[in-house]
Backbone as CSV, one residue per row, in Angstrom:
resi,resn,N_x,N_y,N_z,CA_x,CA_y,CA_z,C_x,C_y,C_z
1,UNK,160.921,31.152,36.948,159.907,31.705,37.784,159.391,30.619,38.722
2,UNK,159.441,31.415,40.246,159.157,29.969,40.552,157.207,30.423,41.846
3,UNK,156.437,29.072,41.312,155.114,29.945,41.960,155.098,28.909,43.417
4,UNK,154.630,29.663,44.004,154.573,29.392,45.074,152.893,29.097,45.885
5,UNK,152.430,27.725,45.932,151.222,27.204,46.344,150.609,28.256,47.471
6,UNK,149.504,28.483,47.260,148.778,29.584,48.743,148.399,28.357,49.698
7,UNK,148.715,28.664,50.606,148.530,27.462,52.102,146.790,27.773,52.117
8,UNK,145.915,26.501,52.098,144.643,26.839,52.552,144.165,26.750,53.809
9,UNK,143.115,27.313,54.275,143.039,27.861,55.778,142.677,29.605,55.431
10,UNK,142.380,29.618,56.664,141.752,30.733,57.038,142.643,32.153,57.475
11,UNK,142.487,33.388,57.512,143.582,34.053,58.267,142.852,34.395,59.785
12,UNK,143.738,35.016,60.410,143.245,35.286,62.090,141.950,36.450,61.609
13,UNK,141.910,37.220,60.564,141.114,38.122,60.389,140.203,37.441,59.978
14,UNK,139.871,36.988,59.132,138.737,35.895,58.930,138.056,35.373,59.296
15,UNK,138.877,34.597,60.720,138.168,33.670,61.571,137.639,34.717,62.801
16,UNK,138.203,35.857,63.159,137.775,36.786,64.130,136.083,37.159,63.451
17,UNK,136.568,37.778,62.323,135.445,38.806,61.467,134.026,37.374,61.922
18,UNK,134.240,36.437,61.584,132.915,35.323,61.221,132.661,34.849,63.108
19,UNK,133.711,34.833,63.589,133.203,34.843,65.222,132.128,36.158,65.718
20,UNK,132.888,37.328,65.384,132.043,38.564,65.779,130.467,38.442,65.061
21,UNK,130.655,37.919,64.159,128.832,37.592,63.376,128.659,36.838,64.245
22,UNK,128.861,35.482,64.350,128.062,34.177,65.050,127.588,35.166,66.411
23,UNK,128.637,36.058,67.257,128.174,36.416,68.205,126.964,37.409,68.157
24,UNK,127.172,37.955,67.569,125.922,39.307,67.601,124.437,38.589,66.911
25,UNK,124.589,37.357,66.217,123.401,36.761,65.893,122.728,36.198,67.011
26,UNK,124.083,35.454,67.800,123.784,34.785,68.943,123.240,36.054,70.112
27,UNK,123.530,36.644,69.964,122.866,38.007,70.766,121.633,38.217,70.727
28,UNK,121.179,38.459,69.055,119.964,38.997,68.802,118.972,37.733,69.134
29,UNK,119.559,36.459,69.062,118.732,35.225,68.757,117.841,35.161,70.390
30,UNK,118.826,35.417,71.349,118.809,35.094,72.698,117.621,36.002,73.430
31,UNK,117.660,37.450,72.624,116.980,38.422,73.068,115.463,38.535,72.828
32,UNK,115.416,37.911,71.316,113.958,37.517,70.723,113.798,36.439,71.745
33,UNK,114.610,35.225,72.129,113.694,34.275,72.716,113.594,34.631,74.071
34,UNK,113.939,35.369,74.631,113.560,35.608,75.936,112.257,36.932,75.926
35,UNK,111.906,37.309,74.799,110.783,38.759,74.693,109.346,37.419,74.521
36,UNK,109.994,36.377,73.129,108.831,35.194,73.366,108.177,34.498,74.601
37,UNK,109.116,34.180,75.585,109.067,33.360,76.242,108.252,34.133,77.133
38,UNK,108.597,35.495,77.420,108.218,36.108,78.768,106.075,36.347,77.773
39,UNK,106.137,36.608,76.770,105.073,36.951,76.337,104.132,35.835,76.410
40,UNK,104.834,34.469,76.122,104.073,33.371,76.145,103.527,33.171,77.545
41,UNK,104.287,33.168,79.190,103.928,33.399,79.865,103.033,34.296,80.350
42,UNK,103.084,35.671,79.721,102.221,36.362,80.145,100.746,35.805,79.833
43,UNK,100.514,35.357,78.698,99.775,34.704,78.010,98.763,33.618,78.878
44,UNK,99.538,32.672,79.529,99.103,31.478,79.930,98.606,32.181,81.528
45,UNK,99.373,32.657,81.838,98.901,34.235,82.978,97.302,34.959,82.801
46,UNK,97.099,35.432,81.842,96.114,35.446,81.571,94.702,35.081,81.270
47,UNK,95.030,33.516,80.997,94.579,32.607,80.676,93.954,32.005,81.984
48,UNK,94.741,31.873,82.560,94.867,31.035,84.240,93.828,31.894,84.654
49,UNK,94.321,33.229,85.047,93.587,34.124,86.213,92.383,34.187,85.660
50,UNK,91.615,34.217,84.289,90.506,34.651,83.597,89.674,33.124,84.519
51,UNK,90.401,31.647,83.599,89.538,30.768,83.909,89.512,30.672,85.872
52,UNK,90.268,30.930,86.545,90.442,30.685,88.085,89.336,31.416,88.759
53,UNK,89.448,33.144,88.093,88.156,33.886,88.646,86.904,33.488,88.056
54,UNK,86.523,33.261,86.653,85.331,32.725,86.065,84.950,31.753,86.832
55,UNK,85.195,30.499,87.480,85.474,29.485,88.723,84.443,30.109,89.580
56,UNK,85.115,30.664,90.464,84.635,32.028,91.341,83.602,32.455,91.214
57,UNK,82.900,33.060,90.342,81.841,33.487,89.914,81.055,32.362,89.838
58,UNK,81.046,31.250,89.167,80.601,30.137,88.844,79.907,29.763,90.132
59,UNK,81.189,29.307,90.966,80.760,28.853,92.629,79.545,29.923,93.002
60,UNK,79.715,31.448,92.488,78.878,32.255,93.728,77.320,32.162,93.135
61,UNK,77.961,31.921,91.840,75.993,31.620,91.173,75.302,30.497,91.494
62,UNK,75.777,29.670,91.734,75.717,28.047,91.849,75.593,28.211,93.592
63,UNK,76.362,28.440,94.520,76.202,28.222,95.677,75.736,29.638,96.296
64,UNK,75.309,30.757,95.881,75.269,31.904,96.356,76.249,32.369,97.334
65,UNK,77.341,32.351,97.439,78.853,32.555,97.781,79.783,32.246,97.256
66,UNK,80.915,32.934,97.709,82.520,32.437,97.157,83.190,31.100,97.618
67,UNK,83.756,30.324,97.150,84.498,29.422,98.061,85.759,29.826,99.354
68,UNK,85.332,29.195,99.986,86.524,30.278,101.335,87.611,29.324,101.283
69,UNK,88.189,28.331,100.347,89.293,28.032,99.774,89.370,27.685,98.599
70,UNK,90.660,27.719,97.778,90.647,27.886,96.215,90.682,26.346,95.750
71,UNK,90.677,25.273,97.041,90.519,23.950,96.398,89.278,23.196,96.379
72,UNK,88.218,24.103,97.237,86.903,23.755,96.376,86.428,23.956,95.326
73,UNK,87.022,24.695,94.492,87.004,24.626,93.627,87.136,23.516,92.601
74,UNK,88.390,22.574,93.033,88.410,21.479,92.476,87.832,20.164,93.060
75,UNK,87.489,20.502,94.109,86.826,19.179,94.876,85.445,19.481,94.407
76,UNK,84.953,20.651,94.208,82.985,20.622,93.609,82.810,20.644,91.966
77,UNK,84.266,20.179,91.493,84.178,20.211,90.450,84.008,21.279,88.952
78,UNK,84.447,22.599,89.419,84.264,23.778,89.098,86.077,23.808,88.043
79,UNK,86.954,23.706,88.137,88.018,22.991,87.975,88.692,21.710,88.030
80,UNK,89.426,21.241,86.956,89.690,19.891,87.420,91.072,19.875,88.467
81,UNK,91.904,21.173,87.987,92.880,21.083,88.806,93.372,22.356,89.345
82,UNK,93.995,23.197,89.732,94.745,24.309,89.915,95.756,24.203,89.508
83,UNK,96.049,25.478,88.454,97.043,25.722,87.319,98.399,26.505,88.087
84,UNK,99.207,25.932,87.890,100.296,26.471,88.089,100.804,28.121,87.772
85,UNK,101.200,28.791,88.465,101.426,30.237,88.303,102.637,30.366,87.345
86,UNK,102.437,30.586,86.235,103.498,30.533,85.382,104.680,31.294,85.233
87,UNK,104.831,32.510,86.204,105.557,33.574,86.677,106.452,32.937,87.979
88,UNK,105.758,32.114,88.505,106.755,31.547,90.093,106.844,30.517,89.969
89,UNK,105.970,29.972,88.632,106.503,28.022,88.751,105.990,27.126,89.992
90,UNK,104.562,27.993,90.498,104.201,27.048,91.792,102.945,27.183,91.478
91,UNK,101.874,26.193,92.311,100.267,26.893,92.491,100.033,27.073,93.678
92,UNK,101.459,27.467,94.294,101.309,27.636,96.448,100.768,29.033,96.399
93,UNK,101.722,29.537,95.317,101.947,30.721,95.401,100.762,32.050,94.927
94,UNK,99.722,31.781,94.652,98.374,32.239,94.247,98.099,33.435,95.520
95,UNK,97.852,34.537,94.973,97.316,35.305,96.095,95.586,35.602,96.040
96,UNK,94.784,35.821,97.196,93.609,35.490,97.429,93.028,37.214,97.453
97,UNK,91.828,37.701,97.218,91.436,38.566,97.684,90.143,38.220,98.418
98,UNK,90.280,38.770,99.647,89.022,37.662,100.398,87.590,39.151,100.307
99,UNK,86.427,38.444,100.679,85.090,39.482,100.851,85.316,39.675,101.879
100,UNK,84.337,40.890,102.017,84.283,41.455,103.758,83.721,40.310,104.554
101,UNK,83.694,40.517,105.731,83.031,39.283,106.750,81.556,40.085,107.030
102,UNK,80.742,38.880,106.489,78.586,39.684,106.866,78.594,40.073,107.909
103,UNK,78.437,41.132,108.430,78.571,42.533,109.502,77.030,41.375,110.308
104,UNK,76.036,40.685,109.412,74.993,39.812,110.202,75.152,39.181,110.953
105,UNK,76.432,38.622,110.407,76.888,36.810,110.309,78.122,36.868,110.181
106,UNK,78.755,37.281,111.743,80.298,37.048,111.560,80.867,36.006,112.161
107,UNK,80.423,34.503,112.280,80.678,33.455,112.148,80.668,33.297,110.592
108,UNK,80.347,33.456,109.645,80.252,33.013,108.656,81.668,32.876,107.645
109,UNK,81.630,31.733,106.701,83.212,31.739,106.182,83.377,32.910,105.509
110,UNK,84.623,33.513,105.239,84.555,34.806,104.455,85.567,33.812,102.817
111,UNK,84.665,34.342,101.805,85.081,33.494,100.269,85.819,34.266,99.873
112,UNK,86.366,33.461,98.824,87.858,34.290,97.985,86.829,34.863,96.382
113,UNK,86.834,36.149,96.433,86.017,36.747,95.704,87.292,37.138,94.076
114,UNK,88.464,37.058,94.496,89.480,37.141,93.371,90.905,36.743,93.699
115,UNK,91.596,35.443,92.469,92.854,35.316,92.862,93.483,35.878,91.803
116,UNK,95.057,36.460,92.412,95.991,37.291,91.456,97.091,36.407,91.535
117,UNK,98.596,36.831,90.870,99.447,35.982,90.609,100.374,36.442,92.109
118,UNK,100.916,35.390,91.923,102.112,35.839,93.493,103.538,36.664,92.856
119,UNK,103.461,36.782,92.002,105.188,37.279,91.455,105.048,39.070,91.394
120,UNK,105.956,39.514,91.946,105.853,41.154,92.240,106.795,41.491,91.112
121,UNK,107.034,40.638,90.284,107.580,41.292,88.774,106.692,42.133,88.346
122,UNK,107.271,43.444,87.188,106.625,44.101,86.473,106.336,43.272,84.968
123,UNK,105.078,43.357,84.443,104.984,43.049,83.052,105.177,43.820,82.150
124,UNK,105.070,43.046,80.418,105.628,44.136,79.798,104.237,45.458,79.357
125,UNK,103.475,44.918,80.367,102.296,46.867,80.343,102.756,47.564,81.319
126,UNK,103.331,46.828,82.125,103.818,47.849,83.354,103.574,48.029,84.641
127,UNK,102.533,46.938,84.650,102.012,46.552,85.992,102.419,45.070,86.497
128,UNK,102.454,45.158,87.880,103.311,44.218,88.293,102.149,42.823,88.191
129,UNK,102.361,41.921,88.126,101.337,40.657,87.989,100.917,40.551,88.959
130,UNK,101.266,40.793,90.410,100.330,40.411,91.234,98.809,41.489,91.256
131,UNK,98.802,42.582,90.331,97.560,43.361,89.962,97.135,43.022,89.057
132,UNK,97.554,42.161,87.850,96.728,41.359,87.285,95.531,40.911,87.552
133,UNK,93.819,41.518,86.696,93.140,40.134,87.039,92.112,40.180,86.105
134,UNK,91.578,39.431,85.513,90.616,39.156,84.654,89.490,38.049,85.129
């Protein structure tokens, strides 16, 4: 009788079957971190626009007006810096909502009474971020 040693190694089915796992993990893995990532942003989004408009308010109690640019804010010390828009990766990109101009006093500066985000993406509530505002 004669026995014959089994060659060790893998077969093509084997090594396919354990590729098709790695992939579909690698699937699911990719999908959670991109639902995190976008949430964490939304997050810091939130965060931003709350403290940027609170700012705002701040200035109009303190100076009885808005600032009629968003970097007095950091020059009167109301902010130390302007936060980056975490949706466009810039702080150019900030959109302004300005007050009416005093129908009294239309020389007068017209202030930024609310800033929103610049990115016309939808979030995951369903509204696009640049309607964002807290």
């Amino acid at each position: 009788m004669v026995f014959r040693k089994r060659s060790r190694g893998f077969t093509l089915l084997e090594l396919v079957t354990a590729m098709t796992i790695l992939a579909l993990m690698t699937t699911v893995g990719i999908v959670g971190y991109r639902s995190h990532t976008r949430s964490a942003k939304e997050a810091v989004l939130k965060e931003d626009l709350f403290q940027l408009n609170h700012a705002l308010e701040q200035h109009r109690a303190d100076k009885g007006r808005y600032p009629a640019t968003i970097d007095r804010l950091t020059s009167q010390g109301y902010l130390r810096r302007i936060p980056v828009d975490p949706m466009t990766q810039s702080k150019d990109t900030w959109t302004f909502d300005y007050e009416d101009q005093d129908p009294d006093n239309p020389d007068s500066e017209v202030g930024i009474f609310r800033i929103r985000s610049g990115s016309t993406d939808i979030g995951s509530n369903g509204i696009p971020y640049n309607e964002w505002s807290y």
